[in-house]
Structure formats: C-alpha cells, structure tokens
C-alpha positions in Angstrom: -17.2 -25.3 21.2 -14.2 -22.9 20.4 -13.5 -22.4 16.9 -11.1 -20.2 14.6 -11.7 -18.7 10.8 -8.9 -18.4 9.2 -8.0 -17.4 5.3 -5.0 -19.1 3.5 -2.4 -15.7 3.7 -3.1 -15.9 7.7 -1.2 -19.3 7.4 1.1 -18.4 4.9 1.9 -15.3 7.4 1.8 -16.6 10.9 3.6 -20.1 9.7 6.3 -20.4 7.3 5.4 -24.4 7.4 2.0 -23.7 6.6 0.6 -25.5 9.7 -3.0 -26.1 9.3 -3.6 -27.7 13.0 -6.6 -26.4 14.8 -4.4 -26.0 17.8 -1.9 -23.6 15.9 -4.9 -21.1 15.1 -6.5 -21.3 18.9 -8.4 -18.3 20.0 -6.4 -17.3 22.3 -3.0 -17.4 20.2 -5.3 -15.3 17.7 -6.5 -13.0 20.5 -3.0 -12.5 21.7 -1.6 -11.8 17.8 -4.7 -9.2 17.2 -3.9 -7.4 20.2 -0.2 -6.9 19.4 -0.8 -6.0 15.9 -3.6 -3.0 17.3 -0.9 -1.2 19.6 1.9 -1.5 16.4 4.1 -4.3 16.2 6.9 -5.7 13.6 7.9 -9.3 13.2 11.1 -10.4 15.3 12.3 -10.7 11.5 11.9 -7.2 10.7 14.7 -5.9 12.8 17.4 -7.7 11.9 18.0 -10.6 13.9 20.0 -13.9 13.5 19.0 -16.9 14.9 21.7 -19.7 15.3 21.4 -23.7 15.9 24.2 -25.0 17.3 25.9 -28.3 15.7 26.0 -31.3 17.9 29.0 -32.0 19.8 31.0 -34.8 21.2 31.0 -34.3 25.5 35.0 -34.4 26.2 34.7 -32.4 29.2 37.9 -31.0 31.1 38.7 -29.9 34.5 39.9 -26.1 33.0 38.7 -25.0 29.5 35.9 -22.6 27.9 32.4 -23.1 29.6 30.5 -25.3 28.0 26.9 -24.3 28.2 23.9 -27.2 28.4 20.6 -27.3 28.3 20.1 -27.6 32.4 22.0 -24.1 32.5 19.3 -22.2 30.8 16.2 -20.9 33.2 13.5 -18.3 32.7 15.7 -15.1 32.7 18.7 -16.6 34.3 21.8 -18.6 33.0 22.0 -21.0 36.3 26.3 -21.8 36.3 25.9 -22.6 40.2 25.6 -26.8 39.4 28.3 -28.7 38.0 29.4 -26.3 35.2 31.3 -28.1 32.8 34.8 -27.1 30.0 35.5 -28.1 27.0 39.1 -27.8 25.4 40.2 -24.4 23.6 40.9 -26.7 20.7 37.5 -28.3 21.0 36.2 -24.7 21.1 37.9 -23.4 18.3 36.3 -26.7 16.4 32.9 -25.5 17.2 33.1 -21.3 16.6 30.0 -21.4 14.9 28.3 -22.5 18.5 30.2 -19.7 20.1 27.7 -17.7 22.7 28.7 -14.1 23.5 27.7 -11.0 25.9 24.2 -10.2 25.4 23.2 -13.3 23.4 20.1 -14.7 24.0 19.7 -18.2 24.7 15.8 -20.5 23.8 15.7 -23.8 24.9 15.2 -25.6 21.4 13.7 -28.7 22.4 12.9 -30.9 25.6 10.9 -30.2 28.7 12.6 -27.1 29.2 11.7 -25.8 25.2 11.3 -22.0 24.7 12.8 -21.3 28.1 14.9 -18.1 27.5 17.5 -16.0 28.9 20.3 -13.7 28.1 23.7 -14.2 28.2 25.9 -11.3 30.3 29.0 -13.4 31.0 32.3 -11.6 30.2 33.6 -14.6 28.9 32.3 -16.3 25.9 31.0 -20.0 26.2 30.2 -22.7 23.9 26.6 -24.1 23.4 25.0 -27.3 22.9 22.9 -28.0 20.3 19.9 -28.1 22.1 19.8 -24.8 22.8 19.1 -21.4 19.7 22.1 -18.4 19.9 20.0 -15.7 18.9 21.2 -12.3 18.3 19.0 -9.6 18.8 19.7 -6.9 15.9 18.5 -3.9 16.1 16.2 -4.7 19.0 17.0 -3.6 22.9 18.6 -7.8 23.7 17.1 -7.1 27.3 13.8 -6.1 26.3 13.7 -8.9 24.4 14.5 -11.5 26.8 12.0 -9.8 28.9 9.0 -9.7 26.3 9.5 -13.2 25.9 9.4 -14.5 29.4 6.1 -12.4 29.6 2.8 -14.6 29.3 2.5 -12.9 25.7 6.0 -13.8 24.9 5.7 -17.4 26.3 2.1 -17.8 24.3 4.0 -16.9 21.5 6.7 -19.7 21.9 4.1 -22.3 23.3 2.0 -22.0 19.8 5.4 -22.8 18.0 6.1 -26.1 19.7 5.6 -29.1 17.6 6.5 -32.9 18.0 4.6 -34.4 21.5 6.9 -36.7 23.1 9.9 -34.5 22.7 8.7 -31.1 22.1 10.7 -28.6 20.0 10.8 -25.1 18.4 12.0 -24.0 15.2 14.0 -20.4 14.3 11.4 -20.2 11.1 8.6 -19.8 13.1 10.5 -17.6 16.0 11.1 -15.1 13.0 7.7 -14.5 12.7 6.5 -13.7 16.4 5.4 -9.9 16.9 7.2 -7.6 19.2 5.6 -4.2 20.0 7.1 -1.3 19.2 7.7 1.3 21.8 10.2 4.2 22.2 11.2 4.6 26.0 10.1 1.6 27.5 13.1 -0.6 26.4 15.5 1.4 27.7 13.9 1.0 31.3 13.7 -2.3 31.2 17.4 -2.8 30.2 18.2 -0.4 33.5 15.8 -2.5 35.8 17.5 -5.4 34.0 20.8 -4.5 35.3 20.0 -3.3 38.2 18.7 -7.3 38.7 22.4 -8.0 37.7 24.0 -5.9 40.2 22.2 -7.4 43.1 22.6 -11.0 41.6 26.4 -10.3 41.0 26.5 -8.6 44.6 25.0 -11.9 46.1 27.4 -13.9 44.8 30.1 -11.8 46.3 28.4 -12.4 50.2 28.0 -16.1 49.6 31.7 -16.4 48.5 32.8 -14.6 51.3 30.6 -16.7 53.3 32.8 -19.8 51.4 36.2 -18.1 52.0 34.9 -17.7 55.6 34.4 -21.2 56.8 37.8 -22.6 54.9 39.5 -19.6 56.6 38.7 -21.0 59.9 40.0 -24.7 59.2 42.9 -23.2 57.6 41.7 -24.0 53.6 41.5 -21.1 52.3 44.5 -21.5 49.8 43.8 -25.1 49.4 43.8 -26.6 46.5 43.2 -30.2 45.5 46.1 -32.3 44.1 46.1 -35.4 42.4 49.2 -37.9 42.7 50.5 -40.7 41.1 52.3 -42.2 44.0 51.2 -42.5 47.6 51.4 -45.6 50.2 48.5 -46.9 52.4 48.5 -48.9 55.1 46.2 -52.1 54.2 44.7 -51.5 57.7 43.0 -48.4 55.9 41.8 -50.5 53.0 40.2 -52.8 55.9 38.5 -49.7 57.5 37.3 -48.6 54.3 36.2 -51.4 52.8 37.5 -50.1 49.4 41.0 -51.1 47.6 40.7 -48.6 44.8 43.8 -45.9 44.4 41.7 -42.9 44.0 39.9 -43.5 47.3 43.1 -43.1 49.4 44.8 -39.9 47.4 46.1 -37.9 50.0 43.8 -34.3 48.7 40.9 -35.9 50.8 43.1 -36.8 53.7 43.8 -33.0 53.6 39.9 -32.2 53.8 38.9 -34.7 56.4 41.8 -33.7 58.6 41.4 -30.2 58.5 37.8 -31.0 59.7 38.6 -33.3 62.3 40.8 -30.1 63.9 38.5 -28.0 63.5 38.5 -25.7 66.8 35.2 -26.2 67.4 35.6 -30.0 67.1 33.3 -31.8 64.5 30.2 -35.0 63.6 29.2 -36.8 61.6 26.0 -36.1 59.3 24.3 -38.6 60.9 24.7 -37.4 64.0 23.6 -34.0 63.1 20.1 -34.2 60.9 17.5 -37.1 60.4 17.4 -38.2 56.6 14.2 -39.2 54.9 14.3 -40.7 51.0 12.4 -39.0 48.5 10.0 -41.1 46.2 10.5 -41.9 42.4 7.0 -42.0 40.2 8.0 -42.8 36.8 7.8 -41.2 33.8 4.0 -42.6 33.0 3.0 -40.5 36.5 4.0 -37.3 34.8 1.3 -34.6 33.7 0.9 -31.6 32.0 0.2 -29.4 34.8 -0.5 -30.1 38.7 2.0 -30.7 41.3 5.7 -30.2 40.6 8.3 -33.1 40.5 11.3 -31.9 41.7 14.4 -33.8 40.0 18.1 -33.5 40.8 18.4 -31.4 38.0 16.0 -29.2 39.0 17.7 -28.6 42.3 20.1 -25.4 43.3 21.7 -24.1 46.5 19.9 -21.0 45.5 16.7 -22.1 43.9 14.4 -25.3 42.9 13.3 -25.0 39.1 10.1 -26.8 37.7 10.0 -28.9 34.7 8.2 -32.1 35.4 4.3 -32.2 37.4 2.3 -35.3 39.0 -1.2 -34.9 39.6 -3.5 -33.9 42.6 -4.6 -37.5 43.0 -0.6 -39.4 42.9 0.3 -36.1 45.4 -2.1 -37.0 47.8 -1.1 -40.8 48.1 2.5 -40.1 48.6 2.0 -36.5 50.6 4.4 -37.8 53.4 7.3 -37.0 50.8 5.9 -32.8 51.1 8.9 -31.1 52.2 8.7 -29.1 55.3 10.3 -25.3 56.2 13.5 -25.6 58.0 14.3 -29.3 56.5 17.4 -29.0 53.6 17.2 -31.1 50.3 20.3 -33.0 49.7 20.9 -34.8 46.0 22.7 -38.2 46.3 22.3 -39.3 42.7 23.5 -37.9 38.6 25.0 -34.6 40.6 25.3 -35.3 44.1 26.0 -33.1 46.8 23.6 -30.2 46.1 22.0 -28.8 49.1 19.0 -26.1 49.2 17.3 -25.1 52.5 13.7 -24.3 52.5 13.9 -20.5 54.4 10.0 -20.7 54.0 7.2 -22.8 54.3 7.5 -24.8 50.5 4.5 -24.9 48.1 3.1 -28.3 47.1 6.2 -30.8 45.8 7.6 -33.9 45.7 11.2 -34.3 45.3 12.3 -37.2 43.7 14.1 -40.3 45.1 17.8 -38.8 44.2 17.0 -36.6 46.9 17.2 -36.7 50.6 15.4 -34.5 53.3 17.7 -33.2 56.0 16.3 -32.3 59.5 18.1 -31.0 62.4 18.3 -32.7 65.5 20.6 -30.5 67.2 21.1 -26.9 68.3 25.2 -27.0 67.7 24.8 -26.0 64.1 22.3 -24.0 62.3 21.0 -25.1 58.7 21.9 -21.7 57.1 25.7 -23.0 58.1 24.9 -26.8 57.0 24.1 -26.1 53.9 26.6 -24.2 53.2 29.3 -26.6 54.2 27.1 -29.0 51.9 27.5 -26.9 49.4 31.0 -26.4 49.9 34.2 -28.1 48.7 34.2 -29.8 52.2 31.4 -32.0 50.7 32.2 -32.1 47.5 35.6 -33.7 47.7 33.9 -36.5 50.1 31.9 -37.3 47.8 34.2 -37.0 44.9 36.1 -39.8 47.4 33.1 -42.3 47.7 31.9 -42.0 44.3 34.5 -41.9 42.0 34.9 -44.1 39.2 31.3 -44.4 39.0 29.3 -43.9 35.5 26.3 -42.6 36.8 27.0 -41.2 40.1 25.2 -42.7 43.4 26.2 -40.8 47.0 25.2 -43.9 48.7 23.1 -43.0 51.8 25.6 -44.4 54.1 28.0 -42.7 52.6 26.2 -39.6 53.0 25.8 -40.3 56.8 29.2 -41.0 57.2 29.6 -36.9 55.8 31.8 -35.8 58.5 31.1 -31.9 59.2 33.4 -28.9 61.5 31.1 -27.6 63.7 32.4 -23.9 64.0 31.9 -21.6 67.6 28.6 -20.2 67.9 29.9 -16.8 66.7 31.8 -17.4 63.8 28.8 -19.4 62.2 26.3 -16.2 63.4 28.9 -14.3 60.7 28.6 -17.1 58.2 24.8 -17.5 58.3 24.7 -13.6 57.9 26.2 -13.7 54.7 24.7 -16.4 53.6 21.3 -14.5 54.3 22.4 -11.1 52.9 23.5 -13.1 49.7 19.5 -15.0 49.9 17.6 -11.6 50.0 20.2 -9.8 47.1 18.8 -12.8 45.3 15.4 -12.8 46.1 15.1 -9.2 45.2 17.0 -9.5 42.3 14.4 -12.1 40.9 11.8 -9.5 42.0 13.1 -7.3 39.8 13.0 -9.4 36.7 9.0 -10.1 37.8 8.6 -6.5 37.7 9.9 -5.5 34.3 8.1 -8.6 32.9 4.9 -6.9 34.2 5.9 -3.8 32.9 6.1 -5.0 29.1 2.6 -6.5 29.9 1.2 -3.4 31.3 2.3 -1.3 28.2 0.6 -4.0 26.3 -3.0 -4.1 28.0 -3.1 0.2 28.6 -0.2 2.4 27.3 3.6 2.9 27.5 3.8 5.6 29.9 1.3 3.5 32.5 4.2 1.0 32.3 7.1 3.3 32.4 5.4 4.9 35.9 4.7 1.8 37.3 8.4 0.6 37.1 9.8 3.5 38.4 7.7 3.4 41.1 9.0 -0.2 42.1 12.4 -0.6 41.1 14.0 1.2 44.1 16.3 -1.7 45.8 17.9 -0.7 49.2 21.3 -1.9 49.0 22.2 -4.9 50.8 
C-alpha cells in the first residue's frame, strides 16, 4: 500500500483549491516536487508570468483571414498548421483581441484528450485561439526553456497532477501558477539555441517539400494556378449522366482545369485504383478506448509528416482485429471529417490501428513510387477532387469509390527520382529536427537528476546537425 503524509500548508501551497484527493498527494508527484525544491526552484508564479483563457468563439471560418488556432493544431513542442488550417475575419479578430496569440507564446491544451499538451508559438504572424486552449506568457523566464521543461517527464508529472474532471479532463491557470521550475543560469540559454536550431531545420524542410510541390505542378503546367469559382458556366446534361450528380458546384470549370492538366500529363496518367490496393480501417468505439496500450489512430491524429497519439485500445481488442496493423511501405489515406491526408510509413510502424476514416494504400505497380504518391495526395491535385466529390457535405465523407476514381499524372521516371529527393531531404530535416527537441528535453532532465554543467556538455556534444 502507498500512502502520503501531508500537513494542511502543504495543501494550501501546492493547491490553491485546496484539493484533498489521495491521488493529488501521490508519492511520486511528492517525490518529483521534493526533488525540484533540493536543486532550488521558484513557482512558475514567481517570475512574472500571465496566463490567459481564451473566450469562446463563434466558428465563421473564411477562405483568407487571420489564422485561427484549434485545439488539433497544438502537439508536444510543435504547432502542427500542415492540416486544414482555418481563418477567421480581421473583424472577427479584432472582436476577440483578448484571444490574440503572439511570437513566443506558449500554448497548453486546457482540456480534452490532448490537455496539458504544450508548445510555443514562433509564427511571425499573430493568430487567434480557441478557447480550449491557455496563452501563456512566460515573464521573466527563458519562453523556450519553458516549453521544454514542460514537455519533460517532470514537466508533464507536473501538469498530469493538475488535471481534474474524468470524462473530459481539464487544467486550470491557478494551479499552473504554482508548479516549480528550477533555477539555473546557463542552461536556458542552450536550450533556446538547440531550440532554434530545431526551427531552422523544420523551417528548412518545409522549403524542400514546397519545392517538391512547385515541382510536380511545374511539370503539368500549374504552377500559377489558381482555383476560381464562377457563377455562370454551361454543362452538357450528358456530363450530369456520366457523373451521376446535377449539383452546380460539381461541374465548375476550376476542377476541369485540374483533371485536364492531369490527363496531359507527358507521362500520361491512372486512376487510383489502378495504382494501389485499398484496405478499410476498423472503428472500435469509444467504450474500447483505454488509458494506455495500443494507439488508435484517428483522422485527426493523421499528418503528411507525422501520426500523433491521443486515443489507445488494449492488448486484448489489438490482437482480435491485428489484420488492420499497418505495414512499411503501405500509405494511410483519410476519406472522412478531413479527407485527403496521406502519410507514408518510411519504416516498419509500431503497434496501431488506424481508424475506419482511414484507408491503407499499397502499391501494385513499379510506374510510380509512394514517396511521389503521397505527395500528389497531398497535393492540390487531390485536394480539389475531392473538394469536387464532397462538397456540400456537413460532415465530410470521400466515398471510397470516389477515392478510386482519384485520377493521378504519372510523371517520367526522372523527374519523379527529383521529386522523391526532396521529399526525403524535407523527411530527414524533420526527423532531425524532432531529435533535437528530444535532446534538449533530456538536457533539462539531466540537469535535474546530476548538475547543470553535466547537461550543458551533454548537449553540446549532440546538437551538431549536418545541413541537409
């Protein structure tokens, strides 16, 4: 049996609520607290920083407007803009200052499955946030060393013990105010340089994959394209017959322009069908979801670039339904709430199931490689298709003949070599850029368990990144 004594000014000080729940005062939590109080350590209070909560808002998105930041943009040390980002209005914005997210913010997932997930903001332009997530600004403290501490296990301990409510976990500023962050001299300004180092390569990567982009609608003459939508147009009713649809937005002539560029494409073109096998994913239900085991991957946690966790099944529901484990080489491909996100497993996946808005792609052909497929997925190739074939549609559904009816330009062997470089160049910058972030979270926890100086040398000594 594990048990914690407690006297009443250790609740008053470690909870401004004064919870009194065994689970508040574990023995680890106290472990972890002692610890940071023995190498010298201040309350996040103590230094001067503001914690926000955005107001709720009203979701009028627009096509062009100021970034509107959600929930399902916030990950463990990285603000993920890759899927669907959405705008709001200036005038909207200006309505909502007071939820106003600038450089260097940091953002904490205030409630959900994702709560106390953290990251800090290093946009140029400012955004707007949802209510769901806390603005803090970090006062007199280094903002990257604090996003870092907290992402380390200390940090996330910290955060975990503040979570209250069980259905629909949240996290409150009050008790953020009180979590203990070491003092140290040098050590943040290393991690900020490591940090930005992460940043350079990240930012770097995202150049080489929009090059890749620019690439591919170069060669089918796109790369100036851009989508038009008009009032007027005439069809022939034989194309409503083909189609089997008779709404106007089907027909407008900016998808005529995609498909047609495709169909000319030099290297002639398929269909997706005729390219890849397709294999549908499994739903479980929410009553099959555990606290910890095998990850769940939803559409939401899907990105060309990376596949987030945030719901688990266990051992015994994975093993009935392993036929849905993902294999290396095969691409996942969402067809439901955001469809037309496509991620290809480089390497050999850990244990998963992606859910039933998802669809595993596998090549059955040696005219186009996957690094080149999912790009085009990814690209606005796909995405106006299925703009086409969903549209008008509350919750969006890519149907899975529609997917198969994706039709693809199959570039010359050459030019996609050149596209699947860049694609991989902008892969590893990423990949290394995430190590990076790994490494001054281990830092911060070094410097905790020895000394400063142990952590400093330890960094230095792994934070050279060959450019790429």
């Amino acid at each position: 049996m594990q048990y914690s004594i407690v006297n009443y000014q250790s609740v008053v000080d470690s909870s401004r609520s004064l919870r009194l729940d065994a689970e508040f005062f574990h023995p680890d939590y106290l472990k972890i607290q002692h610890k940071l109080q023995e190498i010298g350590s201040q309350k996040l209070i103590d230094f001067q920083v503001k914690i926000r909560h955005p107001i709720e808002i009203k979701r009028n998105y627009v096509d062009d407007g100021i970034l509107l930041l959600r929930g399902q943009n916030v990950r463990p040390l990285s603000i993920d803009l890759t899927s669907n980002p959405v705008y709001i209005s200036e005038e909207d914005a200006e309505r909502l200052k007071e939820n106003t997210i600038r450089y260097k913010d940091i953002l904490i997932m205030r409630s959900g499955a994702n709560v106390g997930q953290c990251a800090i903001y290093l946009e140029n332009n400012d955004a707007i946030s949802m209510s769901d997530t806390l603005i803090v600004q970090s006062g007199n403290l280094n903002p990257f060393f604090l996003a870092i501490f907290l992402n380390t296990k200390y940090g996330t301990k910290f955060i975990e013990r503040g979570k209250y409510g069980s259905a629909q976990p949240h996290i409150a500023p009050p008790f953020l105010y009180q979590i203990p962050i070491p003092v140290w001299d040098a050590l943040p300004s290393v991690i900020e340089k490591t940090y930005l180092q992460s940043k350079d390569l990240t930012e770097l990567s995202k150049t080489r994959y929009s090059e890749a982009q620019t690439l591919l609608l170069s060669e089918l003459g796109l790369a100036d394209w851009q989508p038009k939508q008009q009032l007027t147009y005439v069809k022939n009713f034989s194309d409503t017959e083909s189609a089997g649809r008779i709404d106007a937005d089907y027909f407008q002539p900016k998808y005529d322009d995609i498909v047609n560029a495709i169909k000319n494409c030099a290297g002639g073109w398929n269909t997706l069908e005729n390219l890849v096998t397709m294999k549908k994913c499994v739903e479980v239900g929410s009553k099959a979801y555990t606290e910890d085991g095998i990850p769940f991957v939803r559409v939401s946690n899907l990105s060309p670039f990376e596949i987030t966790q945030e719901k688990s099944i266990s051992e015994e529901l994975y093993a009935e339904i392993t036929e849905h484990q993902p294999k290396q080489g095969e691409i996942l491909l969402s067809k439901d709430a955001t469809p037309g996100i496509a991620h290809y497993l480089r390497e050999a996946p850990d244990k998963m199931i992606p859910a039933g808005g998802i669809l595993r792609l596998k090549s059955k052909t040696d005219k186009i490689g996957n690094e080149y497929l999912t790009l085009v997925l990814n690209s606005v190739l796909t995405q106006e298709q299925v703009n086409r074939d969903v549209g008008g549609s509350v919750i969006l559904h890519w149907r899975p003949d529609q997917v198969a009816g994706t039709v693809i330009p199959i570039l010359h062997q050459e030019k996609q070599a050149e596209i699947q470089q860049k694609v991989l160049d902008s892969f590893n910058g990423r990949k290394r850029a995430k190590h990076l972030l790994e490494c001054a979270k281990r830092a911060v926890e070094i410097a905790i368990e020895q000394d400063e100086q142990a952590a400093i040398d330890w960094l230095e000594s792994v934070s050279e990144v060959p450019e790429i």
